[in-house]
C-alpha positions as CSV (number, residue, x, y, z in Angstrom):
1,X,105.6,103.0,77.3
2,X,109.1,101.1,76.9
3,X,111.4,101.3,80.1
4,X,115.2,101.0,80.1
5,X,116.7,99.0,83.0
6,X,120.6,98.9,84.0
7,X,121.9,96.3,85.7
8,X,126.1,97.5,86.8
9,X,128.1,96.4,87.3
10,X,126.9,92.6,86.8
11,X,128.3,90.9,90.2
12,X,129.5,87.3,90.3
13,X,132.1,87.8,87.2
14,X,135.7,88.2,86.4
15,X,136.0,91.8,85.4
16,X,133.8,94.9,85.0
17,X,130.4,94.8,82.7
18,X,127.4,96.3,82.4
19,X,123.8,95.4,81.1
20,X,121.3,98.0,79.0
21,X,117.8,96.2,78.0
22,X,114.8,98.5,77.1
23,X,111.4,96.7,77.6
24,X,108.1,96.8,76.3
25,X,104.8,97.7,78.3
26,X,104.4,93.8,79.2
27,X,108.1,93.8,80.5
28,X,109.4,92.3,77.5
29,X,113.3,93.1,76.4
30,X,112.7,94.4,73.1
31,X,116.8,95.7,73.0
32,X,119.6,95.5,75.0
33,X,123.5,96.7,75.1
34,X,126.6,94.9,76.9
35,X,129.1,97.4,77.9
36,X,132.5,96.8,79.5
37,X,134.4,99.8,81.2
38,X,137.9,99.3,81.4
39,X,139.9,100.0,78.4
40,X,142.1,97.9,76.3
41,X,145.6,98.1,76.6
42,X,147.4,95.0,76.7
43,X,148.7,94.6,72.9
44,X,150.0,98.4,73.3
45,X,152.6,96.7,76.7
46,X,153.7,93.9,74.4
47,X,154.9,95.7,71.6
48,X,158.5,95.7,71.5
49,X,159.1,93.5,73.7
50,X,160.8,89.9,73.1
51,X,158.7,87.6,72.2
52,X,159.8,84.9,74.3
53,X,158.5,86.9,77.1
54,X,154.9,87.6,75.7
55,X,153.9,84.5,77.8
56,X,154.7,86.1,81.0
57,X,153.1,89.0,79.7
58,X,150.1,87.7,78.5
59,X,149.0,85.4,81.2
60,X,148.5,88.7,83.6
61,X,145.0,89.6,81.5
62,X,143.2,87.7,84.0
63,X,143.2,86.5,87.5
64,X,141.6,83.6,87.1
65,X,142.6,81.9,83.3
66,X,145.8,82.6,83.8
67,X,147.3,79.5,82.4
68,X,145.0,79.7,79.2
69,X,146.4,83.2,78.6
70,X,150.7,81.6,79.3
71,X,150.0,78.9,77.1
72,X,148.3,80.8,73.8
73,X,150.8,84.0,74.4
74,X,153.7,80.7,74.4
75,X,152.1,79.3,71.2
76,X,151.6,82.1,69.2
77,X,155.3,82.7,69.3
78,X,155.9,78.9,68.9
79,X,153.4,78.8,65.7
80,X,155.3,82.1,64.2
81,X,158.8,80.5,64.6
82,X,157.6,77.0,63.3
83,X,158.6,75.5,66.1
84,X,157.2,71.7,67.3
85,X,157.1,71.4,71.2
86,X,158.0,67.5,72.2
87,X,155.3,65.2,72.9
88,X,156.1,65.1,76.4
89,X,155.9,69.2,76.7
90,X,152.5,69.1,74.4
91,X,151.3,66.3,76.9
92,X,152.2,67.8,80.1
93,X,150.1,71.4,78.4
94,X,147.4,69.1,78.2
95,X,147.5,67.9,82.0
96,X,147.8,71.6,83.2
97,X,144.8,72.6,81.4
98,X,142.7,70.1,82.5
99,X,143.2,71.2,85.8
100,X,142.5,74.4,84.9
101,X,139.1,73.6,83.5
102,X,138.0,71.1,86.3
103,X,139.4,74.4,88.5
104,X,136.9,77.2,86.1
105,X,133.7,74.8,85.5
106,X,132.4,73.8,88.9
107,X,133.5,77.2,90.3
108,X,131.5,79.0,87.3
109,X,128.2,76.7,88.7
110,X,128.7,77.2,92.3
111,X,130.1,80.6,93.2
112,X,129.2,82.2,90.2
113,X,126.3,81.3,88.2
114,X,124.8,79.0,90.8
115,X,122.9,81.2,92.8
116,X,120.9,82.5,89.9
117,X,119.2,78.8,90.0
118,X,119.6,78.1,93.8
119,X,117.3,79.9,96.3
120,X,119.6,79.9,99.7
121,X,117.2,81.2,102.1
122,X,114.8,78.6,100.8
123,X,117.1,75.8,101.9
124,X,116.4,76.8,105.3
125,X,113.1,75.1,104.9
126,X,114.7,71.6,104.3
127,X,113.8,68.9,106.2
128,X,117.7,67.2,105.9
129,X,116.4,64.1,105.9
130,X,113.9,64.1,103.2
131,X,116.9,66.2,101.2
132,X,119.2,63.3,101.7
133,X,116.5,60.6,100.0
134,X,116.3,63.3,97.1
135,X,119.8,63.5,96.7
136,X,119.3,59.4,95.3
137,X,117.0,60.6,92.7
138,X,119.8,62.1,90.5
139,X,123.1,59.7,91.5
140,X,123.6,56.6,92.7
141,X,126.4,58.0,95.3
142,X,125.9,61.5,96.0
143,X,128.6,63.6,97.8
144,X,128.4,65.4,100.7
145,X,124.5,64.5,101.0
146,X,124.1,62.8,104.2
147,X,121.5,64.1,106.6
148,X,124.1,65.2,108.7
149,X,125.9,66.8,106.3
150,X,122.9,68.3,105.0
151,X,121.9,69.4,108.8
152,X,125.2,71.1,109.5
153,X,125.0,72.9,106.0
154,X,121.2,74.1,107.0
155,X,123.3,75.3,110.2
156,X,126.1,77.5,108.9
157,X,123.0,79.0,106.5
158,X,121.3,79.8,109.5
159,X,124.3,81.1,111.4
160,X,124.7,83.7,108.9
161,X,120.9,84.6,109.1
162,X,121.4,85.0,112.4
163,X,123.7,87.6,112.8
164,X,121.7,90.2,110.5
165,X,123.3,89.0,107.4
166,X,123.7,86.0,104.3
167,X,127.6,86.6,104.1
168,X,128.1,85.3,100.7
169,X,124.6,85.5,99.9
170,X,123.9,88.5,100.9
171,X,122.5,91.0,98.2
172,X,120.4,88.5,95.8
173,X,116.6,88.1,94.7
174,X,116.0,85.6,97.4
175,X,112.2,84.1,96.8
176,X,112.0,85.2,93.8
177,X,109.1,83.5,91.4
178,X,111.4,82.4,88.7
179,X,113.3,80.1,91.2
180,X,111.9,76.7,90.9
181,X,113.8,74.1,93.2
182,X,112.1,72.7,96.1
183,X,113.6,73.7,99.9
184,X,115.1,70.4,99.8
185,X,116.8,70.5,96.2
186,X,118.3,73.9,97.4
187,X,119.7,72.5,100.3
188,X,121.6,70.0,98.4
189,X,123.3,72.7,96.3
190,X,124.2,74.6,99.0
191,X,125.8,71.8,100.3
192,X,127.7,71.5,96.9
193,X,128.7,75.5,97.2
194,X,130.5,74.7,100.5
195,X,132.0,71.5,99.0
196,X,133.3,73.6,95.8
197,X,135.1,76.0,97.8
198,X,137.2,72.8,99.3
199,X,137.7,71.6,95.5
200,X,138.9,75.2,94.6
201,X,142.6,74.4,96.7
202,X,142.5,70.5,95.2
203,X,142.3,71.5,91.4
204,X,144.6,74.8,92.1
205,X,147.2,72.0,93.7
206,X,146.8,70.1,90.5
207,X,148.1,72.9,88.1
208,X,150.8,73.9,91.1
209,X,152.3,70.1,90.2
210,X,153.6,70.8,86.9
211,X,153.5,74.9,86.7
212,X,154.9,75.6,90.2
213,X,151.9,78.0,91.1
214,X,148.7,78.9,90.6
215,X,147.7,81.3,89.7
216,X,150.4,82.6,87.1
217,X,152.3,78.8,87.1
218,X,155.8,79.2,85.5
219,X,156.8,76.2,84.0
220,X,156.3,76.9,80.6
221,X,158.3,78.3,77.8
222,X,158.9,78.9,74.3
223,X,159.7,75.6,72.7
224,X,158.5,72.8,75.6
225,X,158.3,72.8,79.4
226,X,160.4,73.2,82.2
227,X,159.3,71.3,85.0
228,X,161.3,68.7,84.0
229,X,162.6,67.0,87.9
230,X,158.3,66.9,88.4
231,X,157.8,64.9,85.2
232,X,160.9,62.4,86.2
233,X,159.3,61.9,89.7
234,X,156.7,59.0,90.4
235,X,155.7,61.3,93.1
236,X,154.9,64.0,91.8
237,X,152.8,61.9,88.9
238,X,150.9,60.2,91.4
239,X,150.4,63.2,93.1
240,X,148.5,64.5,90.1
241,X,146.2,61.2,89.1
242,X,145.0,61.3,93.3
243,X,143.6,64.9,92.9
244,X,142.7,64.3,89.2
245,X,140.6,61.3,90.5
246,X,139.2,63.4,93.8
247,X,138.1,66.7,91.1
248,X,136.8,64.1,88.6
249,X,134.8,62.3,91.2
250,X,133.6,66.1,92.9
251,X,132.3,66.6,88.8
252,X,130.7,63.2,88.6
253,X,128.7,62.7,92.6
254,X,127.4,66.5,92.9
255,X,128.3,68.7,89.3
256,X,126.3,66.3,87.0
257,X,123.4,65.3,89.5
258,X,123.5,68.7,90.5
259,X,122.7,70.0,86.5
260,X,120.7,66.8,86.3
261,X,118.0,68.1,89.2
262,X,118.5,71.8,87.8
263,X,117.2,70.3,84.6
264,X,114.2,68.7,85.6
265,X,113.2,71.6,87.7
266,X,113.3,74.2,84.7
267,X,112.3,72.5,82.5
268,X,109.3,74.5,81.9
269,X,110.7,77.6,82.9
270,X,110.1,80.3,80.4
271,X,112.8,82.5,80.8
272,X,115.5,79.7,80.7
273,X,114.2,77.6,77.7
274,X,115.3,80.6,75.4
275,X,118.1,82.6,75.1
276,X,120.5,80.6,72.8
277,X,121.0,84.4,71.2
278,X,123.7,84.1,68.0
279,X,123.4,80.3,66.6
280,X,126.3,80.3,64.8
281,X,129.2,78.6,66.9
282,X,132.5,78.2,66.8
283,X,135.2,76.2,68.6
284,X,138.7,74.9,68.2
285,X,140.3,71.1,69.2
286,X,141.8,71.0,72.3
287,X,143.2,68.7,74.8
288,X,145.8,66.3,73.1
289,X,145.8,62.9,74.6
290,X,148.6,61.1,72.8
291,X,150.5,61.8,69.3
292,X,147.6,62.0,67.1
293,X,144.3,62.5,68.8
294,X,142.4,65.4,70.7
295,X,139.9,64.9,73.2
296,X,137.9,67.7,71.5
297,X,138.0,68.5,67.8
298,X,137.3,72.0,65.3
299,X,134.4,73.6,63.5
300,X,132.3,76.0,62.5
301,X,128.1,75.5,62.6
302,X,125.7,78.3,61.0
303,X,122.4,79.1,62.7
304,X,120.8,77.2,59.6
305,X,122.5,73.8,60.7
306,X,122.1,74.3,64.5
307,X,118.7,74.8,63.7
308,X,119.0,71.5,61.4
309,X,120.8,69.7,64.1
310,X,118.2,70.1,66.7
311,X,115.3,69.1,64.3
312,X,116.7,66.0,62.9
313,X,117.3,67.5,59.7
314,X,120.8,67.0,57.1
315,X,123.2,69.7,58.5
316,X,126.8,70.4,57.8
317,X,130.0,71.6,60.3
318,X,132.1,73.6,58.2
319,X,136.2,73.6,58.4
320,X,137.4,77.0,60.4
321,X,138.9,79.4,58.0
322,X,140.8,81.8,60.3
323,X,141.2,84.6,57.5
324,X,137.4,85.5,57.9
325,X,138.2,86.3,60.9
326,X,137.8,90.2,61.8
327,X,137.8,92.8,64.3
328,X,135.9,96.1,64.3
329,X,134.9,99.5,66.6
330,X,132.0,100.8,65.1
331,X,130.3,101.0,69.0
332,X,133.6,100.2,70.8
333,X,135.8,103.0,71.9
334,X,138.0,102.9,69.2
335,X,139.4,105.9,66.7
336,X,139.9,103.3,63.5
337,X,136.1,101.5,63.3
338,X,137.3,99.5,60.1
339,X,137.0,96.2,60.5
340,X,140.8,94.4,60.7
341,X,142.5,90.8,60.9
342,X,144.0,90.3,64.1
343,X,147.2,90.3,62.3
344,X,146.6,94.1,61.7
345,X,144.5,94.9,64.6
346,X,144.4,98.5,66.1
347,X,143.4,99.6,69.8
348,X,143.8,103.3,69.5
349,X,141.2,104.3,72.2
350,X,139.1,107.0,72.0
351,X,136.1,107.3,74.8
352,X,133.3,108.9,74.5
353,X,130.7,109.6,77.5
354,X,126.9,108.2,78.4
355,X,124.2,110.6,78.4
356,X,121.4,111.4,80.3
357,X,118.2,109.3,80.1
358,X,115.2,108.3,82.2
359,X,115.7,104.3,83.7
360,X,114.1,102.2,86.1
361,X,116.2,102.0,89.6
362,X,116.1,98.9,92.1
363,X,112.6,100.1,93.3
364,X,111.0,99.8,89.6
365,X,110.1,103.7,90.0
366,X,111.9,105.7,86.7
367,X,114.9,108.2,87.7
368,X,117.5,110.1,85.7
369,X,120.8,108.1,85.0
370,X,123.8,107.7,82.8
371,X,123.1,105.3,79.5
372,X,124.9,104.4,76.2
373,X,124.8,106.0,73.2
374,X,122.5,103.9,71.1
375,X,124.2,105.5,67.4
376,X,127.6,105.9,69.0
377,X,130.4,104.3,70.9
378,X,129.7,102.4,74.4
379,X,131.7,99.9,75.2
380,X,136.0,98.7,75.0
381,X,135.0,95.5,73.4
382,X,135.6,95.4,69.7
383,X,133.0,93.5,67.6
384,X,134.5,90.2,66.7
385,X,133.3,89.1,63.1
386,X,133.4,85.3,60.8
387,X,132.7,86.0,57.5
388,X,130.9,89.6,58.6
389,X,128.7,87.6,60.9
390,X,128.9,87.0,65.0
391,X,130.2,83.8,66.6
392,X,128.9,82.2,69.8
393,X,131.9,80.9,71.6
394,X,132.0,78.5,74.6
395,X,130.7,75.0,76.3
396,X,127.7,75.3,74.4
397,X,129.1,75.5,70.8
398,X,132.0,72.8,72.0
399,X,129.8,70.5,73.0
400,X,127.1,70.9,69.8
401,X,129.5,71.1,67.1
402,X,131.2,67.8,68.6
403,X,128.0,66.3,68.8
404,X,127.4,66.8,65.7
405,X,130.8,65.7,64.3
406,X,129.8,62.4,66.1
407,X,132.4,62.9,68.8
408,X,131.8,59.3,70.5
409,X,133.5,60.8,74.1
410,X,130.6,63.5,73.5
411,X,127.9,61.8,72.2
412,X,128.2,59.4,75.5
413,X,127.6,61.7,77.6
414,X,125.2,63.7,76.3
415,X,122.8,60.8,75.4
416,X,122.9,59.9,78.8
417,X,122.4,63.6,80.2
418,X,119.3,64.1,78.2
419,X,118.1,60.7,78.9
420,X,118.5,61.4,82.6
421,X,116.5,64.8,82.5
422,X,114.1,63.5,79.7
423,X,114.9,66.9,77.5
424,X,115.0,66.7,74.3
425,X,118.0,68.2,72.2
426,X,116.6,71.3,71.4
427,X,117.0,71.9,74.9
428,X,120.5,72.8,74.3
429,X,119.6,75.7,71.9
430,X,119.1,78.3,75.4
431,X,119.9,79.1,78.7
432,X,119.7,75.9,80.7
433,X,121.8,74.4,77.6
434,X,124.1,76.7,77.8
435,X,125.2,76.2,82.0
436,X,124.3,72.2,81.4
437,X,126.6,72.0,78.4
438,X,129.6,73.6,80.5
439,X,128.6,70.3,82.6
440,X,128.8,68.1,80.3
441,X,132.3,69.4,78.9
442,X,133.5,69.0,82.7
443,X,132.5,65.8,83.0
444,X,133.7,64.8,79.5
445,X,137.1,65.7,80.6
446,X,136.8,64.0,83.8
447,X,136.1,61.0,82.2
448,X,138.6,61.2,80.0
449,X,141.5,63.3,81.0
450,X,143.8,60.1,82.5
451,X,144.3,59.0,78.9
452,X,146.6,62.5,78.4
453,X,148.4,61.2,81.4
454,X,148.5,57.3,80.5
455,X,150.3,58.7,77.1
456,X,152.7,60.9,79.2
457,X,153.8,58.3,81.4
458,X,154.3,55.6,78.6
459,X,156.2,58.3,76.6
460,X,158.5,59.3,79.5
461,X,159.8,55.7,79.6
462,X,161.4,55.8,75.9
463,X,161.5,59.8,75.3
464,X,163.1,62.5,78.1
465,X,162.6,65.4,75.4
466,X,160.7,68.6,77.4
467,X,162.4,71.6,74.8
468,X,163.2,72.0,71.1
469,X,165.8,74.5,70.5
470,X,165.9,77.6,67.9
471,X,167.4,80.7,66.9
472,X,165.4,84.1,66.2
473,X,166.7,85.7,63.4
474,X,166.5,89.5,63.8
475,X,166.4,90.2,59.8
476,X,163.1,88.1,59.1
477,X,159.6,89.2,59.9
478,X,157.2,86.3,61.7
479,X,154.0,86.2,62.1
480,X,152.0,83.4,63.9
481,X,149.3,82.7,66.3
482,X,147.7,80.2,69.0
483,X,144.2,78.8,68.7
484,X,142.6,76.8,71.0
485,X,139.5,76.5,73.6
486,X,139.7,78.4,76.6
487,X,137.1,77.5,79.3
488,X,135.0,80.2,78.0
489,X,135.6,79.2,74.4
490,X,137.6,80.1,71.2
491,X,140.8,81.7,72.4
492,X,143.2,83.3,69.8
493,X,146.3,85.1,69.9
494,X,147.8,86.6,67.2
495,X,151.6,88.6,67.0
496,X,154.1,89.6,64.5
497,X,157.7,89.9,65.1
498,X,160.1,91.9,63.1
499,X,163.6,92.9,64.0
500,X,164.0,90.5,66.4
501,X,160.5,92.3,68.8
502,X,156.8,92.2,68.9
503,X,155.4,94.2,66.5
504,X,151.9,94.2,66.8
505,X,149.9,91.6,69.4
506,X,146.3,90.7,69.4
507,X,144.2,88.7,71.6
508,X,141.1,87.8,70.5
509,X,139.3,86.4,73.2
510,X,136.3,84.5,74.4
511,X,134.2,87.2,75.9
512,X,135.1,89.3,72.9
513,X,133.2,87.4,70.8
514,X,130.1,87.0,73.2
515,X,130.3,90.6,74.5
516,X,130.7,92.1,71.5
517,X,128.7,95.3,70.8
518,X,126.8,95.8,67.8
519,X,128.7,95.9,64.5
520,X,128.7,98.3,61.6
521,X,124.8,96.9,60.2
522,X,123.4,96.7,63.7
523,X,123.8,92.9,64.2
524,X,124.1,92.3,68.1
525,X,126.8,90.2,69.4
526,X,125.8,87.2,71.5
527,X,125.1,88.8,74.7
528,X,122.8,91.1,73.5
529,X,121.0,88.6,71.6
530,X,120.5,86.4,73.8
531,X,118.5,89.1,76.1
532,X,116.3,89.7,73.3
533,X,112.7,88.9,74.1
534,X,113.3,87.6,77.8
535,X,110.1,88.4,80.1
536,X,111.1,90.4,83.5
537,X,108.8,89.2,86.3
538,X,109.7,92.4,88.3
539,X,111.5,95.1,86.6
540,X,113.3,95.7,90.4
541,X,114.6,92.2,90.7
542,X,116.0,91.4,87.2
543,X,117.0,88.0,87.9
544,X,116.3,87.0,84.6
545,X,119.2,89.3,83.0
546,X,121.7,87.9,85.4
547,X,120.8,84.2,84.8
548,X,121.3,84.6,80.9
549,X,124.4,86.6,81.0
550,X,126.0,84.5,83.9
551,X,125.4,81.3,81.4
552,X,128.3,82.8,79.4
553,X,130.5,82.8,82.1
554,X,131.7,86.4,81.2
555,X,135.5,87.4,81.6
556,X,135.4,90.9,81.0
557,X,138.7,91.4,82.7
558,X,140.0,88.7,79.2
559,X,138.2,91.3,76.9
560,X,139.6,94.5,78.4
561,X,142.7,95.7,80.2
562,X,144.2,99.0,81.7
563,X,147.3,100.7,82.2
564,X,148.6,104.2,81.7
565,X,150.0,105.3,78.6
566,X,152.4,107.5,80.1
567,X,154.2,104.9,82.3
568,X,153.1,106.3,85.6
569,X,152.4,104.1,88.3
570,X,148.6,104.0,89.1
571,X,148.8,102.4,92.2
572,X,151.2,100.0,94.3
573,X,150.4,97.4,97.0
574,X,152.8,95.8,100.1
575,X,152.0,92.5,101.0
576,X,153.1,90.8,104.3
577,X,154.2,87.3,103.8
578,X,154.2,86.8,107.4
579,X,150.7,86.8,107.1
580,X,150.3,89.5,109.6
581,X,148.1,92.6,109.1
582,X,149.8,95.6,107.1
């Protein structure tokens, strides 16, 4: 008899989302449904507002991509008034997102998605010493790997055991059979956890250089930059390239080696050598690095070529054509299901409850519960579509569609990656290629990130220019957008202005496409897929459902917002700057 399990809310994520699979009588997930339980309401705050404000506006859908949320919400408007930003104000965009990606990516592995991979209870196991030889096995330096580092780590593990509880780690499917690193292996990633949360305040400091803050910098606006005294001091520029160097070497002694000993342990893991889900992929070039070159360029790969790719076979990568591009409701909550451009895209809500059903709870014995509506409505994500089909966005299709354009910064380092695990590329086509290919894009941008700054500097010595000026004209209609990769993947904003306000605003945004629900013919969107026929060891401890979805990185709070329609204030908050209690 088929069982439904329900995994809410999914922990370890930015944002609210919740996981539906029905299984088969040998635990098999046979179908499965993402839902995400806030609603939508941004677009419906921007309109009528000025448009050089959407930035500001825009950059508050999430607490933790801020910056990728300023920055499209500044280009959109930018791209609709045909305006060209200087070099030096394109450059210095550049800088601040790399920071923001060597901020997301290691954080993602660590903090988020890590612990899916790492047992930390195991690590208590370690012998330090025999941990610190294995650390040499996957790097030639490894960080933060000494015995004694590894013996005060084991400690602060054992501190927390102590007093009755994991702290951090409390709550998880500790020793559970799917885990496959030695006591030792986990105790060098626990090591790396701690490390990670000292990198967090380096990389945050790197975006604070040039966009005041972080989150929610400041510094940029329609038609360039402002942080114009920081770009004219040497100071301030050196100050950047010694933390760039410090994240870039955290991403090259502990995140690679790290994914490189991940790799050889699961390498024969069943429920991580699957999962690719939707193998159509999309992404978009991003991060400039002088006048004429990206670091990372566009495309578009069907499933057929992917599949092509990955067995040596002729393949094509397609140009992106952003008028297939299409929104629809059909099993979001949504009045209009049509499907829409985000030029004409609609977010009139209309919810509709779960119903009753029999589930399995946390002690694999079946009990009454709340679940979707299979037919109907269950989630606020809309169904992203390219041509009528889903899109995978993210790492994965970054780094494989760049791969396959013959990227040589790419192909570099992945050779070497799959050399050093000994996997072969159609590795990449699942789970484990999925969290190693947000790696590699780290680590690609490590290596490489200095040459956006090398241009900078050389340009500031002939060129000043941070701002191009303009005029709105309050009798013309605009329309424009921003496309580019967020640390999730394909991030687009799309607005229209007429009489001199926002008309209509629409964010189309990485966990859109991979969250989306099913569309109008049943076709899953690339969470769901990606469930499909995944084998549950133990129905209680679905730790196999939270290593898959984790791999996406999801950003629920990107896909869905809230607010009041009426105006009335939902809640308010008094902070003490003092620092003292409240």
């Amino acid at each position: 008899m088929s069982k439904r399990i329900i995994v809410d809310p999914i922990t370890r994520i930015e944002g609210h989302l919740r996981v539906e699979v029905i299984v088969d009588d040998n635990n098999v997930v046979t179908e499965a449904y993402s839902s995400a339980t806030l609603w939508r309401g941004l677009e419906t705050i921007l309109k009528g507002r000025d448009p050089r404000d959407a930035g500001f506006f825009t950059q508050r859908i999430c607490g933790v991509c801020t910056y990728s949320h300023y920055r499209a919400g500044i280009s959109a408007v930018e791209d609709a008034l045909k305006i060209d930003p200087p070099l030096n104000a394109k450059l210095t965009r550049t800088l601040m997102n790399i920071a923001l990606f060597l901020h997301d990516h290691p954080v993602h592995f660590y903090h988020l998605h890590g612990l899916d991979w790492v047992d930390v209870v195991s690590a208590l196991k370690a012998d330090p010493h025999k941990a610190a030889q294995e650390a040499f096995k996957y790097t030639d330096n490894p960080m933060a790997c000494g015995a004694d580092d590894l013996v005060a780590t084991q400690k602060r593990v054992a501190e927390f055991v102590k007093k009755g509880h994991l702290g951090p780690f409390a709550n998880a499917y500790w020793g559970h059979s799917t885990y496959k690193l030695t006591p030792e292996q986990n105790l060098i990633a626990v090591s790396h956890y701690l490390k990670a949360l000292e990198l967090q305040r380096t990389a945050a400091q790197m975006m604070a250089i040039f966009g005041a803050k972080q989150p929610h910098p400041q510094s940029l606006t329609v038609g360039g930059v402002t942080c114009i005294m920081d770009l004219q001091s040497p100071a301030r520029l050196g100050e950047y390239m010694t933390k760039f160097k410090e994240v870039a070497e955290f991403v090259n002694r502990a995140y690679y080696p790290d994914v490189v000993m991940a790799g050889l342990a699961y390498a024969n893991e069943p429920s991580v050598n699957a999962g690719l889900g939707v193998a159509n992929l999309v992404t978009y070039k991003e991060f400039q690095l002088n006048a004429t070159e990206f670091l990372f360029d566009s495309g578009v790969m069907m499933a057929e070529d992917v599949i092509a790719l990955v067995s040596g076979k002729p393949f094509t990568v397609q140009p992106l054509d952003e008028g297939k591009i299409t929104e629809e409701a059909t099993h979001a909550w949504y009045k209009d299901d049509a499907p829409y451009h985000p030029y004409e895209g609609r977010q009139e809500p209309k919810y509709t409850d779960l119903k009753e059903a029999q589930t399995v709870n946390d002690k694999g014995e079946l009990a009454s519960s709340k679940v979707v509506d299979e037919a109907g409505k269950y989630t606020w994500i809309k169904a992203p579509r390219y041509d009528g089909k889903p899109l995978q966005v993210g790492p994965l299709a970054n780094i494989v569609i760049n791969y396959a354009l013959g990227n040589k910064r790419v192909k570099a380092v992945v050779d070497k990656f799959l050399k050093d695990t000994g996997l072969p590329i159609t590795a990449v086509a699942s789970t484990l290629g999925r969290t190693a290919c947000r790696m590699l894009e780290a680590k690609i941008i490590a290596d490489n990130g200095l040459e956006a700054f090398t241009a900078l500097v050389n340009n500031l010595k002939v060129d000043d220019s941070t701002y191009t000026s303009y005029k709105i004209d309050p009798t013309k209609e605009y329309k424009g957008r921003y496309m580019g990769n967020a640390p999730r993947g394909v991030l687009s904003h799309w607005v229209r202005i007429k009489n001199g306000v926002i008309e209509n605003w629409q964010a189309v945004v990485p966990s859109t496409w991979n969250a989306s629900p099913k569309d109008a013919k049943g076709v899953r969107g690339p969470y769901e897929e990606s469930l499909i026929g995944l084998k549950i060891a133990d129905l209680s401890q679905p730790l196999e459902i939270i290593r898959v979805v984790h791999s996406f990185d999801p950003c629920i709070a990107c896909a869905v917002h809230v607010m009041d329609k009426k105006g009335n204030e939902m809640s308010s908050y008094k902070v003490n700057v003092n620092g003292a209690s409240c």
